[in-house]
C-alpha positions as CSV (number, residue, x, y, z in Angstrom):
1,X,-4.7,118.2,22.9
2,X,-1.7,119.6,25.4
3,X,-0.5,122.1,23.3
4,X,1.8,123.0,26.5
5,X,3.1,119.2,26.5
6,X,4.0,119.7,22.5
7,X,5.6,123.1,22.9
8,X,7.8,121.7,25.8
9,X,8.9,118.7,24.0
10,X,11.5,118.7,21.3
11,X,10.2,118.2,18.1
12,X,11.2,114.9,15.9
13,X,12.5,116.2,12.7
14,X,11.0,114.6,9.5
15,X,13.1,112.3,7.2
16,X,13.6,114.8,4.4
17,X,12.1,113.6,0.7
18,X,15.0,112.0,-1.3
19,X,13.8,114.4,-4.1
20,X,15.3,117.5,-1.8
21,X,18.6,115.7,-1.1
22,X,19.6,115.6,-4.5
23,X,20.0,111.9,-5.3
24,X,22.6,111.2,-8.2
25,X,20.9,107.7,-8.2
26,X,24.4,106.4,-7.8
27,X,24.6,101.5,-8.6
28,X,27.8,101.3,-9.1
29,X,28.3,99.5,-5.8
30,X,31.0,102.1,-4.6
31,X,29.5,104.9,-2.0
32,X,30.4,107.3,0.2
33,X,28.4,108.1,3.8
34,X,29.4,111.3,5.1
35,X,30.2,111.5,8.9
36,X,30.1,114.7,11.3
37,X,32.8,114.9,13.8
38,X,32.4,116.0,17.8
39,X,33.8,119.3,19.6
40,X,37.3,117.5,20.4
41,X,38.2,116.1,17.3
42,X,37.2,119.9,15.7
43,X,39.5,121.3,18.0
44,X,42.2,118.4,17.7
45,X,42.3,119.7,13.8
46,X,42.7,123.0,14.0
47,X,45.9,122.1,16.2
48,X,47.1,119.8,13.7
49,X,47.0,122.9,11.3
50,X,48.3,125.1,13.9
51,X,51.8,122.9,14.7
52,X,52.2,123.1,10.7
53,X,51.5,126.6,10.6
54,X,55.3,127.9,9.2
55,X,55.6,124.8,7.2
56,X,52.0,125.1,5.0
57,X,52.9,129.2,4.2
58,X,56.5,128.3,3.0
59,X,54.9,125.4,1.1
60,X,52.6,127.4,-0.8
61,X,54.3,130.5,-0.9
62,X,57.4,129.9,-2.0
63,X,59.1,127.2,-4.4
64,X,63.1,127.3,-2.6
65,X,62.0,125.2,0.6
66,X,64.1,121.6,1.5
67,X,61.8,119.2,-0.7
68,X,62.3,116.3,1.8
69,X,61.5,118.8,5.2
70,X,58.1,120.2,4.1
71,X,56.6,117.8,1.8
72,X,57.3,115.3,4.8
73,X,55.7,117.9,7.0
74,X,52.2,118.1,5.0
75,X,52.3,114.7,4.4
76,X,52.6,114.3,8.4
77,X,49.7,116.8,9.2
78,X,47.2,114.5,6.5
79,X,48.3,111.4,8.1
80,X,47.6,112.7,11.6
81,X,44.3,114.5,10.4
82,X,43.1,111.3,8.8
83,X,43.8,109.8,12.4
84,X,41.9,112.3,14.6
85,X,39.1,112.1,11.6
86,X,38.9,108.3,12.8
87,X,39.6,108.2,16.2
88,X,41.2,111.0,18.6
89,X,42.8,107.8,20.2
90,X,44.4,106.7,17.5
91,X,46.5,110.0,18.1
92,X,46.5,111.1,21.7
93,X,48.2,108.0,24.1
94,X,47.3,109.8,27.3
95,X,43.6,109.1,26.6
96,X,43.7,105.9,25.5
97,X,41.7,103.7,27.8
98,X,44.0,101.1,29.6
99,X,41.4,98.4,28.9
100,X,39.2,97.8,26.0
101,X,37.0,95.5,27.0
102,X,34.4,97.3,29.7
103,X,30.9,97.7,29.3
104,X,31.3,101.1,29.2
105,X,34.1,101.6,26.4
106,X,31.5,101.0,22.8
107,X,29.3,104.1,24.7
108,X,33.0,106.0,25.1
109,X,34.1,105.5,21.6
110,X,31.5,106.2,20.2
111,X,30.8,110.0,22.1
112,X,34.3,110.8,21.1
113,X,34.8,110.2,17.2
114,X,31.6,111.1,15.1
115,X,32.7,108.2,12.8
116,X,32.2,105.8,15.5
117,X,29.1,107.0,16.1
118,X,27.8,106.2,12.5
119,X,29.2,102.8,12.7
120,X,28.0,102.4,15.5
121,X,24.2,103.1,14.2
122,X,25.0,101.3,11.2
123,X,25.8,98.6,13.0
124,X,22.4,99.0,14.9
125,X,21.1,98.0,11.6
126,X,22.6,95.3,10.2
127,X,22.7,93.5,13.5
128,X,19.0,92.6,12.9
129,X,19.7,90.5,9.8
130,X,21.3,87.5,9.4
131,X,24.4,89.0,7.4
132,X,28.2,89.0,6.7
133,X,29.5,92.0,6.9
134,X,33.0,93.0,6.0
135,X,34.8,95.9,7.8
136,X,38.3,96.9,6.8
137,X,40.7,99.4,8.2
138,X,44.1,100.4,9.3
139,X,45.9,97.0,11.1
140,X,46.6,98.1,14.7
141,X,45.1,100.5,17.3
142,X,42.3,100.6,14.4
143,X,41.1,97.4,14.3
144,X,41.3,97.5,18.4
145,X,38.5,100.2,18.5
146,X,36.8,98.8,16.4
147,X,36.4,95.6,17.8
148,X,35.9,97.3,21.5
149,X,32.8,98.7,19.9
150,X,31.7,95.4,18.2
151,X,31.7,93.8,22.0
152,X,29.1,96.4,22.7
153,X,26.7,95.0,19.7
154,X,25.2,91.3,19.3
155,X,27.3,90.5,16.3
156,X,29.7,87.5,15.9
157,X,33.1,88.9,15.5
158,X,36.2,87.5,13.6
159,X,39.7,89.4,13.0
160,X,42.0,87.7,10.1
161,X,45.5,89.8,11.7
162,X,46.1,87.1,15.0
163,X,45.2,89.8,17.7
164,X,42.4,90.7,19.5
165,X,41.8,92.7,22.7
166,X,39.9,89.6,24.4
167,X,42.0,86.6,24.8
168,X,39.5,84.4,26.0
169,X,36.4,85.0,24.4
170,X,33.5,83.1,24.7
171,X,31.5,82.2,21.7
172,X,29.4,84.4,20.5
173,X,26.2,83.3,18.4
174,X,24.2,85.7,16.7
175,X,22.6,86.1,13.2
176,X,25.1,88.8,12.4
177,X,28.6,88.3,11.5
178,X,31.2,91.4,11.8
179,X,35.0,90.6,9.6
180,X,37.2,92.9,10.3
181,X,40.1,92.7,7.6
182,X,43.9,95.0,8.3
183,X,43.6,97.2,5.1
184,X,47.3,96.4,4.9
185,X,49.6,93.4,5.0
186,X,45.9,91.2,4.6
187,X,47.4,88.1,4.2
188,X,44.2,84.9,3.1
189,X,46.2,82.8,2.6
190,X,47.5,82.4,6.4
191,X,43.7,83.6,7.6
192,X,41.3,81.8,4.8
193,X,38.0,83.1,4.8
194,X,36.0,79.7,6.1
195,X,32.3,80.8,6.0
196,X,30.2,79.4,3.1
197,X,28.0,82.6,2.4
198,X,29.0,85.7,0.6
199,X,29.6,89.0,2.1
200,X,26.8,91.3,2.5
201,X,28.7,94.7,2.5
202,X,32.4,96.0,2.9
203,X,32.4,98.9,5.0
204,X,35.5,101.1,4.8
205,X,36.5,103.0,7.6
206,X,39.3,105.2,6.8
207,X,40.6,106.1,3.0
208,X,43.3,103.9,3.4
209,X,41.9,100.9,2.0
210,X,42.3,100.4,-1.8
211,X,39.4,98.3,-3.4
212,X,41.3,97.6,-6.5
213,X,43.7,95.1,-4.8
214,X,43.6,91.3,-5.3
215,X,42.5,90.4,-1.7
216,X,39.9,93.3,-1.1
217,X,38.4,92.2,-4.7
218,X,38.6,88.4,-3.4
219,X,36.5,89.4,-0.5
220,X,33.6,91.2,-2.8
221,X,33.2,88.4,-5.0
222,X,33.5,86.0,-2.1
223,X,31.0,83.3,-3.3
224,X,29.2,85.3,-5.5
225,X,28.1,84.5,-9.2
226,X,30.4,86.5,-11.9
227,X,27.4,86.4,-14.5
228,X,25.1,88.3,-12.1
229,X,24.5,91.9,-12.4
230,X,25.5,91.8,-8.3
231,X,28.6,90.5,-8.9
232,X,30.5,92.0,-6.7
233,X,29.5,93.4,-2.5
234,X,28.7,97.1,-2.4
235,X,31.1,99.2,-0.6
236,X,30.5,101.9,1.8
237,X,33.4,104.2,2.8
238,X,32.5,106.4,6.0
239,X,34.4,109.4,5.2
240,X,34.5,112.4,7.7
241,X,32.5,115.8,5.8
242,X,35.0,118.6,4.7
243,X,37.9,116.9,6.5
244,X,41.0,114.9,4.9
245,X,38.6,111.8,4.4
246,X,36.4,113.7,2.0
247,X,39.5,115.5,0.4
248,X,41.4,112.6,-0.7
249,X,37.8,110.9,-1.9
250,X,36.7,113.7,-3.7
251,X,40.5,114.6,-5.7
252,X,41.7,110.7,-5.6
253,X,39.4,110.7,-8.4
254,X,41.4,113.8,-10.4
255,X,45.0,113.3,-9.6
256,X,47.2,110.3,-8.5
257,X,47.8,110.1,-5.2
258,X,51.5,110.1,-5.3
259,X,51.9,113.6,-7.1
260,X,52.3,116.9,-6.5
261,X,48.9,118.3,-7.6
262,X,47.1,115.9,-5.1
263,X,48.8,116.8,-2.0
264,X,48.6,120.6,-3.1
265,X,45.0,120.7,-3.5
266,X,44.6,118.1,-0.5
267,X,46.5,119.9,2.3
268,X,45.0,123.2,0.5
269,X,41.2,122.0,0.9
270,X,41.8,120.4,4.5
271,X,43.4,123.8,6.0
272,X,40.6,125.8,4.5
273,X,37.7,123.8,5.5
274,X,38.9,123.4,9.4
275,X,36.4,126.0,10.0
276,X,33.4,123.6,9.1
277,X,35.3,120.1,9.4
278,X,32.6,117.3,10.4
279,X,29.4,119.8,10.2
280,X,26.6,118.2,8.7
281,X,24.2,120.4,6.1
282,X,21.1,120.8,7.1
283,X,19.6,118.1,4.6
284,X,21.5,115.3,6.7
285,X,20.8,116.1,10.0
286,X,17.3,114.7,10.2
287,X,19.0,110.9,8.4
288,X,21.6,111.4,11.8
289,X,19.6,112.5,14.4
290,X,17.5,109.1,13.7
291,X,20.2,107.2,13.9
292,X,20.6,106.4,10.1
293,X,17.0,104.9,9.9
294,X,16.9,106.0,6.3
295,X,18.8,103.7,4.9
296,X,17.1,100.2,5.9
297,X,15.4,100.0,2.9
298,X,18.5,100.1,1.0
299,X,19.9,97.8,3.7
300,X,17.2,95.3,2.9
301,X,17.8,95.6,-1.3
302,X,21.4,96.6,-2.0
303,X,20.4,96.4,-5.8
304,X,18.5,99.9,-5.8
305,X,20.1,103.2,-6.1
306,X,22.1,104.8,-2.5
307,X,20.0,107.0,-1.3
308,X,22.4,110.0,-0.4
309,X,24.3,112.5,-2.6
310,X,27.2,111.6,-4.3
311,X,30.2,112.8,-3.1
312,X,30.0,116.8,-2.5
313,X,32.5,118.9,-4.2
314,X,35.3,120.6,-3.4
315,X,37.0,124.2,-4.7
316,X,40.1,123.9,-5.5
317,X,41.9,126.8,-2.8
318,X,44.5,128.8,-4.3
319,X,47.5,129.7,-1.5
320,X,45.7,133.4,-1.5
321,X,42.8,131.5,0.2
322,X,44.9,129.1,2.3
323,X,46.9,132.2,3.3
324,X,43.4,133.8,4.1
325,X,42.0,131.1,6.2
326,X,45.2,130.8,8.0
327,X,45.0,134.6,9.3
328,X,41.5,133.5,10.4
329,X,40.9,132.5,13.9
330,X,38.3,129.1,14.4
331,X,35.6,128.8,16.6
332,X,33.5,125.6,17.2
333,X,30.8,125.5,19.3
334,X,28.6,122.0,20.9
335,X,25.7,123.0,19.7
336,X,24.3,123.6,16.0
337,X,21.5,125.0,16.0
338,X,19.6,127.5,18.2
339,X,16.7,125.4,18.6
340,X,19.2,122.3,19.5
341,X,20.1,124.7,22.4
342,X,16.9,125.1,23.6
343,X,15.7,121.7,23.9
344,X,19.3,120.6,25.8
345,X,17.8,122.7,28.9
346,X,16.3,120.6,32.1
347,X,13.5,123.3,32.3
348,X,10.4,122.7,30.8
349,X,9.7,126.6,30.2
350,X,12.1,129.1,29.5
351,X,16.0,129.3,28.7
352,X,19.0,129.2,31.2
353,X,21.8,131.3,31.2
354,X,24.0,128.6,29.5
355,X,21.4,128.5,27.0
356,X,21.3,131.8,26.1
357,X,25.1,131.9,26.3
358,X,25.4,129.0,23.7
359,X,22.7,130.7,21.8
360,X,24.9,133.5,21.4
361,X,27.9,131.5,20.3
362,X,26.1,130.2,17.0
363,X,25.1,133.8,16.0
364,X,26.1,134.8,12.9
365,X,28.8,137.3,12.5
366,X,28.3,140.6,12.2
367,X,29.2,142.6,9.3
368,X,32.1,144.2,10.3
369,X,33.6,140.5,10.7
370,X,33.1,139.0,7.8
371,X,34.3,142.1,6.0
372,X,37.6,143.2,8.6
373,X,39.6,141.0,6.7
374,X,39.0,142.4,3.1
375,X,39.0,146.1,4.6
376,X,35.6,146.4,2.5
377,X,33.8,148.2,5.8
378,X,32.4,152.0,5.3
379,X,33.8,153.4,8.4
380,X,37.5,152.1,7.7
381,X,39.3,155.4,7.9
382,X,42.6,154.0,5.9
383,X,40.6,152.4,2.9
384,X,43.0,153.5,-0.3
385,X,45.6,151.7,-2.0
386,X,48.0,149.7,-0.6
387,X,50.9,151.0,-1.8
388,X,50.0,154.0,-0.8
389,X,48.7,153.0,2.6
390,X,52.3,150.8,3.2
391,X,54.7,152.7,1.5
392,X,55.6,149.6,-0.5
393,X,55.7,150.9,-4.6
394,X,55.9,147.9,-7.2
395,X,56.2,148.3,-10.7
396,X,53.2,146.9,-12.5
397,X,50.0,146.1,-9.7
398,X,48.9,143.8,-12.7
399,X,51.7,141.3,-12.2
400,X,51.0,138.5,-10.5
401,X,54.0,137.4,-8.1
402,X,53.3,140.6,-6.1
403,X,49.6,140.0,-5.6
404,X,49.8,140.6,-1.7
405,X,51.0,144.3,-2.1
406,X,47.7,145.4,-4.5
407,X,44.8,142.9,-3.6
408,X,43.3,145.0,-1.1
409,X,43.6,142.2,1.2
410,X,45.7,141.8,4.2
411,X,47.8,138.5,3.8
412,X,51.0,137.1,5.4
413,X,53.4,138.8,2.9
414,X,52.0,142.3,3.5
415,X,52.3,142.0,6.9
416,X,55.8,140.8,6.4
417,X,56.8,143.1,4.2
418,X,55.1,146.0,6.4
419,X,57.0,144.6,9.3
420,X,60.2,144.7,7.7
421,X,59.8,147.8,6.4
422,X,59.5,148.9,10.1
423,X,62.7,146.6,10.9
424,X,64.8,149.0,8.0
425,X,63.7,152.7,9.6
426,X,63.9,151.0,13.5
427,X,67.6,150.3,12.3
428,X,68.5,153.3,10.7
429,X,67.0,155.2,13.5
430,X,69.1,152.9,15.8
431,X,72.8,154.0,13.4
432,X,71.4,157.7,13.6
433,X,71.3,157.6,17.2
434,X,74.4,155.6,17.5
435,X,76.4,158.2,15.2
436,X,75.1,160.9,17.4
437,X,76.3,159.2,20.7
438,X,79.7,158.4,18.8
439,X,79.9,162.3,17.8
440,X,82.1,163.0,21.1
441,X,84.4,160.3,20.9
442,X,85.2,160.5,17.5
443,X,85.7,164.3,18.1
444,X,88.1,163.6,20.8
445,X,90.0,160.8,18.7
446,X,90.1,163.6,15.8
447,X,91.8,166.1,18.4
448,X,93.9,163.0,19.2
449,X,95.0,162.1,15.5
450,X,95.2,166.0,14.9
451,X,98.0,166.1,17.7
452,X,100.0,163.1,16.3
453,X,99.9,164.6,12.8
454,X,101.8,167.6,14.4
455,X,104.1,165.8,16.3
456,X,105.0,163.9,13.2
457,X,105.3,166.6,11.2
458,X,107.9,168.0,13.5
459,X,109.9,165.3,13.6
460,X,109.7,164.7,10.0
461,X,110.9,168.3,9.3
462,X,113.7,167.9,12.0
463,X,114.5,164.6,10.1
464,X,114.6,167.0,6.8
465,X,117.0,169.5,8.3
466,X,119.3,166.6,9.0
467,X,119.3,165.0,5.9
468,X,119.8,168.2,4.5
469,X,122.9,169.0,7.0
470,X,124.3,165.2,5.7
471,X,123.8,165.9,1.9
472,X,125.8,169.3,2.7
473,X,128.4,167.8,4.3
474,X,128.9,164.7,2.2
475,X,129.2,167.0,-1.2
476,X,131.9,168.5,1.0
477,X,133.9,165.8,1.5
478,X,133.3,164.3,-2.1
479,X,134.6,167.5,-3.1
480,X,137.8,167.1,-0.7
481,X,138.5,163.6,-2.2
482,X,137.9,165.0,-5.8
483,X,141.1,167.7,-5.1
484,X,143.4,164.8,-3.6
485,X,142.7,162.5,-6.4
486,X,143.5,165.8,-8.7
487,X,146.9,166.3,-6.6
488,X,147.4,162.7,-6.8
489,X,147.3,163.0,-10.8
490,X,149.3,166.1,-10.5
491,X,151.9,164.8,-9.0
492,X,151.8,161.6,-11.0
493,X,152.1,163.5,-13.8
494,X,154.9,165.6,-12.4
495,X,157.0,162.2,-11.5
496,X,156.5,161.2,-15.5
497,X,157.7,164.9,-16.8
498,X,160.9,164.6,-14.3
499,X,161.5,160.9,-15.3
500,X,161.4,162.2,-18.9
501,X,163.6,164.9,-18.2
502,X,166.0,163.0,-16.8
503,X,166.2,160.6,-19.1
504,X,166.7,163.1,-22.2
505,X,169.7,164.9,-20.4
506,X,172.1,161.9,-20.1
507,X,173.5,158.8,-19.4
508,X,173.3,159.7,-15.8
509,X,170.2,160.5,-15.0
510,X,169.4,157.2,-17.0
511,X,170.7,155.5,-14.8
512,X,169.3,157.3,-12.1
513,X,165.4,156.9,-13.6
514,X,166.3,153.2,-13.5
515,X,167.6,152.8,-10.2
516,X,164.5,154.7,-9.0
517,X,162.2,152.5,-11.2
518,X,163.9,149.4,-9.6
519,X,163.2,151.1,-6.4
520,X,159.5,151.3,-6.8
521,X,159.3,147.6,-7.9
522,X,161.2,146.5,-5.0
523,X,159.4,148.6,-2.6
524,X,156.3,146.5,-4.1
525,X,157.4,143.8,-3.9
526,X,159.1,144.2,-0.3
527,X,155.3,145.2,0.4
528,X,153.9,141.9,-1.2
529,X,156.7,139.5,0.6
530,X,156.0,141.5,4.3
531,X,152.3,140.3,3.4
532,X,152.8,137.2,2.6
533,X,155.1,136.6,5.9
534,X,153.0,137.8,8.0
535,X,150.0,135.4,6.4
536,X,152.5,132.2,6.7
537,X,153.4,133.1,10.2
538,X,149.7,133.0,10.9
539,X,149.3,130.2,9.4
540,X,152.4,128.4,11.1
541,X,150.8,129.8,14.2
542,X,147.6,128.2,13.3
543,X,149.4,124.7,12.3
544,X,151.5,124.6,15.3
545,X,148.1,124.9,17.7
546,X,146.6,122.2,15.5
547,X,149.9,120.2,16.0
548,X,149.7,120.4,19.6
549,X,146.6,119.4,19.4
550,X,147.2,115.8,17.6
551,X,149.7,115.2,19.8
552,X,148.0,115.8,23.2
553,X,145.1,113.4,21.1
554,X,148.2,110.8,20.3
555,X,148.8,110.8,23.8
556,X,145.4,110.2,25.2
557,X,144.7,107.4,22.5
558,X,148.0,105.5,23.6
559,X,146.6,105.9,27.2
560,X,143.9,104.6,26.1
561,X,145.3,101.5,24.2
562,X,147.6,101.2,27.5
563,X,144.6,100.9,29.6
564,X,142.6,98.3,26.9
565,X,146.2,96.3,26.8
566,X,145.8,96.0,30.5
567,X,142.6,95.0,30.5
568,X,143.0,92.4,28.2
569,X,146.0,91.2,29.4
570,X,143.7,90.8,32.8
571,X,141.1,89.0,31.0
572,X,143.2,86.8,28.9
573,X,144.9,85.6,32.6
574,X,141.3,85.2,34.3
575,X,140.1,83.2,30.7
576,X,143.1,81.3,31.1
577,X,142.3,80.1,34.7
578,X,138.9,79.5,34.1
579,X,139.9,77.0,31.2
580,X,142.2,75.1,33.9
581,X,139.1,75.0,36.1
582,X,137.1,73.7,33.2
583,X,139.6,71.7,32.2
584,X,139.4,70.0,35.9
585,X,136.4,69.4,35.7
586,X,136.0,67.8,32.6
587,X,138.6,65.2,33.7
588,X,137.1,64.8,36.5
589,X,133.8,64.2,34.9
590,X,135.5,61.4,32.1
591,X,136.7,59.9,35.6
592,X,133.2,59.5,36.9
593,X,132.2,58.1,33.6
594,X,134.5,55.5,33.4
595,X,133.8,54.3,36.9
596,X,129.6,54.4,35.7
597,X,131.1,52.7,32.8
598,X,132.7,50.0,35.0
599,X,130.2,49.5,37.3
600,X,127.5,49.5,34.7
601,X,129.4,46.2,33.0
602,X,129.9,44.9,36.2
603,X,125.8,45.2,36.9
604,X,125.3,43.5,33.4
605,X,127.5,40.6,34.3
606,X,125.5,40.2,37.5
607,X,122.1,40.6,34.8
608,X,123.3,37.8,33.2
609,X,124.3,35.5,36.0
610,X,121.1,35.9,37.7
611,X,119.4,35.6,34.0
612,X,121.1,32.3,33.6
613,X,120.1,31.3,37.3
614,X,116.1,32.4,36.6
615,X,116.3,30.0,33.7
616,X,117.9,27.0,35.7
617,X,115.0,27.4,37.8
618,X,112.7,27.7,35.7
619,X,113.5,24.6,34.3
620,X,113.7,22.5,37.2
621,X,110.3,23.5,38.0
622,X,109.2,22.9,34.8
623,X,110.3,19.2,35.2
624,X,108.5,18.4,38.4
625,X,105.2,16.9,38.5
626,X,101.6,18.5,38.9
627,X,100.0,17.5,42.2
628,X,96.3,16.7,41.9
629,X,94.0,17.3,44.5
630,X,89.9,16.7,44.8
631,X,87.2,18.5,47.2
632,X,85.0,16.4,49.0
633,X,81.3,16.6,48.3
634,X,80.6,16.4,52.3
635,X,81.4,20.0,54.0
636,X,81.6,23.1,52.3
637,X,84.6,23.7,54.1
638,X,86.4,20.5,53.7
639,X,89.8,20.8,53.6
640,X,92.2,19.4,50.6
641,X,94.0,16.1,49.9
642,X,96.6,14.6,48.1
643,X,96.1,11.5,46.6
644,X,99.2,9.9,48.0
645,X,98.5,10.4,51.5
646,X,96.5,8.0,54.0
């Protein structure tokens, strides 16, 4: 025995017993095969989650977001996650290959999606027995890959969507027989299914296809027997482990797919499990590592129980956990398993500095890193409350919208709100400085606004002192105009007493109180009439200009009728000649008619007589006699005769 040769070779691990993998013992004919995933699509996730970063914390932390803008966001990142789950080509262009059809393209595909890699294997299989096998998935790019790999296996290959990546293909004829159906838009009625045997199994590639509709359930009881117990193909859907695949398979069975509880718990599920997307547990391993082995005796006798668990379960994350995960940075490393990394070394004895580096990377974390994020470490020297420790008070640390503040553990909102209580005491530090660099000028614009105030208060006390000066002087000269219009009375009063004493001492001063009386009203009216003289003569003035006026117009408007009369009178003449010319002309013109009309008889007379001749002669020759004449039968070119000449 070379116990040097054993302990230099890696060991074969052992199928496990299906007792140890927990079994459910699953014949309904519906199963799930779990798939890992390599480094790049691991890394291609966590990306996916990374671009959708903003979008998944405003989706679960808050409830006023545009409905349209982040659903449509989450919805994107599954879609695209369910694409790098399948294929990373069916997401990144620049690696596509630019040809499909190479020998070395089935080896590509399949080092670069784990699912591929488990098709692949389980194609390995089936390949061996004369079989039907039905594989359905997304119409497009999909079905491309998938056929690209086929090439590389010796299986018969038909495709019921009108494409294919080999345009002239040559026959291929082997005991195996690969369909590959578009999971949408399958049409059988344009691509019947013309083989006379019944499918073997549907494999299901991507969690897009839907069992339940009419052309997926015409192609599991394709010439099968409805009274038999198999009734129906079994189905196996390769679904990625702990990525969107296994998400939607495992809560497509809780919640309808359209509604909001399915894409919470979903998109919750897939951002929280990046960190161990596509990793095998250790119970699987040993089924993978040779090359799905286990499952030819199922292969062989579809009618006993699958022998793999039933679909694995999955917590349902709350957003404390998403928000957790998020704050959480991934690592992925090649290799699983320190043993894994020794055996991947050339040397025989020994490990290599790689080795021992990738050794290293699947360590377990230490203490302090598993614990940092909870604060829950010994040596932490701020471990007391949070409110205390940020400053931040809340009313009740029972209620349950202000979770982040209390928990103890450090989440997106406490750092938020911890930043933005920096933000507030940055700023008011910021307007305490500004106010102090402000002190000067406003100082000197007080000392400026100080200075106006006193100017203006001069000037409005100046302004005071006049109107003061103004008032004085204005009583003064009401009080002036109050003693004239007194003397004014006086004296009116005075006239009335003298009038009255004249008229009590006589006759003569009667007559004297009248004649003054008649005075005063004919000093008024003299007055009234100098007035209204002087307004007529204005107005006389004023009529005499306008006067002038109309006449100087009279004038220019029988210049102007003088000058139109001319003018007329100048037309009327030239009118008058031109009508004589006319009138010429048209005489002339009758003239030239009745000469056309002359000579135009005298050409009909001539018509006539020459008619009459034409008829004359016509007649005459009517009345001679037809000559005959005869061709002799000798010459061609025999010349004619009449028949009264010798």
């Amino acid at each position: 025995m070379d116990l040097l040769k054993i302990l230099d070779t890696k060991p074969i691990p052992a199928i496990v017993d299906a007792r140890t993998l927990g079994i459910s013992e699953d014949t309904s004919g519906d199963y799930w095969l779990p798939t890992p995933m390599c480094l790049y699509q691991k890394e291609l996730i966590d990306q996916i989650v990374s671009l959708h970063y903003s979008d998944i914390l405003r989706y679960f932390e808050t409830k006023n977001y545009e409905e349209d803008v982040i659903v449509e966001s989450m919805k994107t990142m599954c879609r695209n996650s369910a694409y790098i789950s399948t294929h990373p080509y069916l997401l990144i262009d620049h690696c596509m290959p630019k040809s499909l059809i190479t020998k070395d393209i089935p080896a590509h595909l399949a080092e670069t999606s784990g699912k591929f890699t488990v098709l692949r294997d389980l194609i390995t299989l089936v390949q061996e027995y004369e079989t039907h096998t039905a594989i359905v998935c997304r119409p497009g790019r999909t079905m491309d890959l998938v056929e690209a790999l086929l090439l590389g296996k010796k299986v018969n290959i038909k495709r019921y969507d009108s494409h294919s990546i080999k345009s002239k293909q040559k026959p291929r004829n082997f005991a195996c027989t690969c369909h590959l159906f578009p999971s949408e838009n399958l049409d059988l009625k344009k691509h019947p299914l013309r083989h006379s045997r019944q499918f073997d199994m549907l494999i299901c590639l991507d969690p897009t296809v839907d069992t339940e509709t009419s052309e997926i359930q015409h192609i599991l009881q394709f010439q099968r027997d409805a009274r038999r117990s198999e009734s129906r193909a079994p189905t196996v859907r390769l679904a990625t482990i702990n990525s969107i695949d296994h998400c939607e398979l495992y809560f497509g069975r809780t919640y309808k797919k359209d509604s909001r509880e399915f894409l919470e718990n979903v998109t919750a599920a897939a951002v929280v499990l990046r960190d161990r997307v596509g990793t095998l547990p250790p119970d699987l391993r040993p089924i993978y590592s040779q090359n799905l082995r286990y499952l030819i005796e199922w292969l062989e006798d579809p009618s006993i129980s699958w022998p793999l668990p039933d679909v694995y379960c999955i917590k349902k994350y709350t957003p404390m956990d998403v928000e957790s995960s998020l704050l959480t940075e991934v690592h992925y490393s090649q290799i699983e398993d320190e043993l894994e990394a020794a055996f991947r070394s050339g040397k025989k004895r020994g490990r290599s500095k790689n080795d021992k580096e990738s050794s290293k990377m699947a360590e377990i974390d230490s203490f302090y890193q598993l614990k940092r994020l909870q604060n829950d470490y010994t040596t932490n020297p701020i471990k007391q409350d949070m409110a205390q420790l940020t400053g931040i008070s809340i009313a009740t640390e029972t209620a349950s919208t202000d979770y982040h503040l209390y928990s103890g553990i450090l989440t997106h909102k406490l750092m938020q709100s911890i930043g933005q209580n920096y933000m507030d005491l940055e700023l008011q530090r910021q307007e305490l400085k500004s106010y102090a660099d402000m002190n000067t000028i406003q100082e000197s614009h007080q000392q400026f606004f100080e200075s106006e105030l006193k100017s203006m208060g001069d000037k409005v006390s100046e302004n005071c002192s006049l109107v003061s000066l103004n008032l004085h002087k204005s009583e003064e000269i009401e009080g002036l105009n109050i003693k004239k219009c007194k003397n004014i009375d006086a004296i009116s009063a005075d006239i009335d007493d003298t009038l009255a004493k004249l008229q009590s001492k006589g006759e003569t001063y009667v007559f004297l109180r009248s004649l003054y009386l008649e005075y005063d009203g004919l000093k008024g009216r003299l007055d009234k009439e100098k007035n209204q003289s002087i307004s007529k003569d204005t107005e006389k003035e004023y009529t005499s200009k306008e006067c002038e006026r109309a006449d100087k117009s009279i004038e220019e408007s029988l210049k102007e009728i003088d000058d139109n009369n001319t003018r007329l009178s100048h037309s009327k003449t030239e009118f008058q000649s031109k009508c004589a010319m006319a009138h010429e002309e048209k005489n002339k013109v009758l003239n030239s008619i009745e000469n056309l009309n002359a000579s135009i008889k005298t050409e009909e007379s001539k018509y006539k007589q020459l008619e009459n001749n034409l008829k004359e002669v016509v007649s005459r020759l009517n009345s001679l006699p037809t000559p005959r004449a005869r061709v002799s039968n000798g010459k061609s070119n025999s010349s004619r005769r009449n028949k009264g000449t010798a």
